[in-house]
N, C-alpha and C positions, 0 to 999 in steps of 0.2 A: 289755600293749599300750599302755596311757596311760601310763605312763612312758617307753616307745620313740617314741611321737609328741608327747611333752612339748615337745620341742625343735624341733617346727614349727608354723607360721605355724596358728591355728586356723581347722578349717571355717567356711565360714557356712553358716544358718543351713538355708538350700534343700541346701547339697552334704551337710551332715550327713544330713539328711530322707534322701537320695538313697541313699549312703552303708549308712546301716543299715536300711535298708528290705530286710525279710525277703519277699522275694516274688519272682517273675517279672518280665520285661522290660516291663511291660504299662506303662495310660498311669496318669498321675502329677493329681491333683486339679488344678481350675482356681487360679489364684493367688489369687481371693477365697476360697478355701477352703485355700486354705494362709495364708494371711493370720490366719486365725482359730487353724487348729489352730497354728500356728510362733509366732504371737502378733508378729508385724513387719509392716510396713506393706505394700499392696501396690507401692508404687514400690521400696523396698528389695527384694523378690522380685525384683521384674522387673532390678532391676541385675544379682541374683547370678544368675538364671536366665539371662543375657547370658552370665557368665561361662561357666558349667556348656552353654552350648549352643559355646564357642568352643572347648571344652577337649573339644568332642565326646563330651559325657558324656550330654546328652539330644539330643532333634530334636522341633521344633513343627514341625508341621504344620498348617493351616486344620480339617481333618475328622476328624482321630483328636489334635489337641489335645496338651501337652507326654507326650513317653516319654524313662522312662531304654532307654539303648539300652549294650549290652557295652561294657566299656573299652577303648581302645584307645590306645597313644601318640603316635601319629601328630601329632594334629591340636595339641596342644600341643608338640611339636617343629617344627611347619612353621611356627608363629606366633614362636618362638624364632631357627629356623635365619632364615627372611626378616628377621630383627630385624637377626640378627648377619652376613648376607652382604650388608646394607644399609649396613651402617657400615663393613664391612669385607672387601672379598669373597676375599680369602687366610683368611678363614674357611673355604673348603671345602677348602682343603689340611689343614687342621687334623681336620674332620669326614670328611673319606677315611681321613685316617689310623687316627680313630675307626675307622670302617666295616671298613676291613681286618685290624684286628686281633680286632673282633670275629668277623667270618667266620671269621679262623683260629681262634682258642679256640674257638669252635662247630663246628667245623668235623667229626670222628670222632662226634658226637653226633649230629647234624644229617643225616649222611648215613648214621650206622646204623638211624634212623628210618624211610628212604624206603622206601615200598612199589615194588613190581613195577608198579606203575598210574603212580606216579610216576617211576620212571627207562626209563619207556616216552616218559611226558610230557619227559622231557629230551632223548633222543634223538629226537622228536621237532619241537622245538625247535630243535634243530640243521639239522634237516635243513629246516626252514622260514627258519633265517635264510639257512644256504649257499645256497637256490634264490634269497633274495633279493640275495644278492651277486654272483649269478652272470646277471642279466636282464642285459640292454640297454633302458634303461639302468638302473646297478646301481640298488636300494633299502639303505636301511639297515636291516638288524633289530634296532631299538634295543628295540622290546617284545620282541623275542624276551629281547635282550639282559637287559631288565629280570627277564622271566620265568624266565629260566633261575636265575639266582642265587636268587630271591624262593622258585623251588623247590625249590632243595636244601635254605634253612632254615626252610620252611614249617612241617614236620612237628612243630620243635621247643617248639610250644605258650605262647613265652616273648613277652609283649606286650612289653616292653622290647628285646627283639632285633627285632625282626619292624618296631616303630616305628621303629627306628633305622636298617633296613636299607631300609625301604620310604621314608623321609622322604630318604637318600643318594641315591635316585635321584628322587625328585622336585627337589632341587637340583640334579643332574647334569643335568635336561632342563632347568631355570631358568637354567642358566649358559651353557647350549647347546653342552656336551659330547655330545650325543644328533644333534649335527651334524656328521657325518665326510663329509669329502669324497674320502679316500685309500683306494681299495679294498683295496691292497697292506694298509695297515694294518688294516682289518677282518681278511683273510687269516689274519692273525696270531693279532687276537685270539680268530678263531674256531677255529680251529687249536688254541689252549690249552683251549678251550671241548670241544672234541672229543675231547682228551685225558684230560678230567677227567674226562667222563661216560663214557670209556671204562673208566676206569677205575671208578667207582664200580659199573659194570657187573658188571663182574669181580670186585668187593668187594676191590680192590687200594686201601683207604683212605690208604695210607701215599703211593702213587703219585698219585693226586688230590690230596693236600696240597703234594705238592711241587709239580706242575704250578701248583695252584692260587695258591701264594707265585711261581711266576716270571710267573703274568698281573697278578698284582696292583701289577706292578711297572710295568707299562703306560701308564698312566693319568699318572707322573710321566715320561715321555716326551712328553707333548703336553702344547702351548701353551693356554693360552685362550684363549677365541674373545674378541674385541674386544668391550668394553658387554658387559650381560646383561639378560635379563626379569626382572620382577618375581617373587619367590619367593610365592606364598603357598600 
């Protein structure tokens, strides 16, 4: 293992502490008491526990005081992706592309996972964004929309896919892609949406993938919307 992370940037001194700490989620000593056992100042703590709190590795609270909390990649990708769709925001054509190619290589794994509870939840889902396409006047069901996808690759366990694919649509509602005003086009994409989960019903996976490669092709059909929000 210290030869495989030879070639990266060394922990400090708090993420190491964090790191190989053989325990439970539980809460984490006060900084004056890490200060003593890590032997660092405590303003050097307090920088790196900045970091380790931005990277969403721990959470301070006022009354239960710093916790390591589960990994997750998320929160260092949103800090990354807002970096990169600020300098440049054809940065998400780049990261869709990302996004969809992972969904495909995941994609027979991901849905040989799903339980009966979860492709209940799918069709489920459909059937709450079609009723909201179909009000006067329409809604968009862009959570449905989120949710649908979030749970075919939920089951797969992998914090790096999961980061990747939950951070794609947090920039898709940043960029204000989660703003359709064409109901025809919803139609569409629910329609491909309908198909997929039909088929994963059926455990027709080979059918799902293909459906699923001609919705993904969607999304490079529309325009972006003019200006965007801030990503973080």
């Amino acid at each position: 293992m210290s030869n495989t992370l030879s070639t990266f940037e060394p922990l400090s001194e708090f993420l190491n502490y964090l790191a190989t700490r053989q325990c439970d989620y539980d809460r984490i000593p006060t900084l004056s008491e890490l200060s003593r056992e890590l032997g660092i100042s405590v303003s050097r703590l307090r920088e790196q526990l900045e970091v380790a709190r931005s990277l969403g590795i721990v959470e301070v609270k006022p009354k239960t005081g710093i916790r390591r909390i589960p990994y997750t990649f998320l929160p260092t990708l949103r800090q990354s992706l807002g970096y990169a769709i600020t300098v440049d925001e054809h940065a998400f054509d780049d990261f869709s592309d990302l996004r969809n190619k992972i969904e495909s290589a995941y994609w027979y794994q991901a849905v040989g996972l799903l339980t009966s509870d979860d492709r209940l939840n799918l069709l489920n889902c459909i059937e709450r964004a079609d009723a909201k396409i179909h009000r006067q006047p329409p809604q968009i069901p862009h959570s449905e929309h989120r949710e649908l996808h979030l749970l075919i690759y939920g089951r797969l366990g992998n914090p790096f896919v999961i980061g990747i694919l939950e951070s794609y649509w947090d920039l898709y509602e940043s960029i204000g892609l989660n703003i359709i005003m064409d109901v025809a086009y919803l139609e569409i994409v629910w329609q491909y949406h309908r198909k997929m989960v039909e088929a994963i019903q059926i455990g027709d996976f080979d059918r799902g993938f293909d459906v699923m490669q001609e919705h993904l092709k969607l999304i490079h059909q529309r325009s972006k919307p003019v200006g965007r929000q801030r990503f973080e």
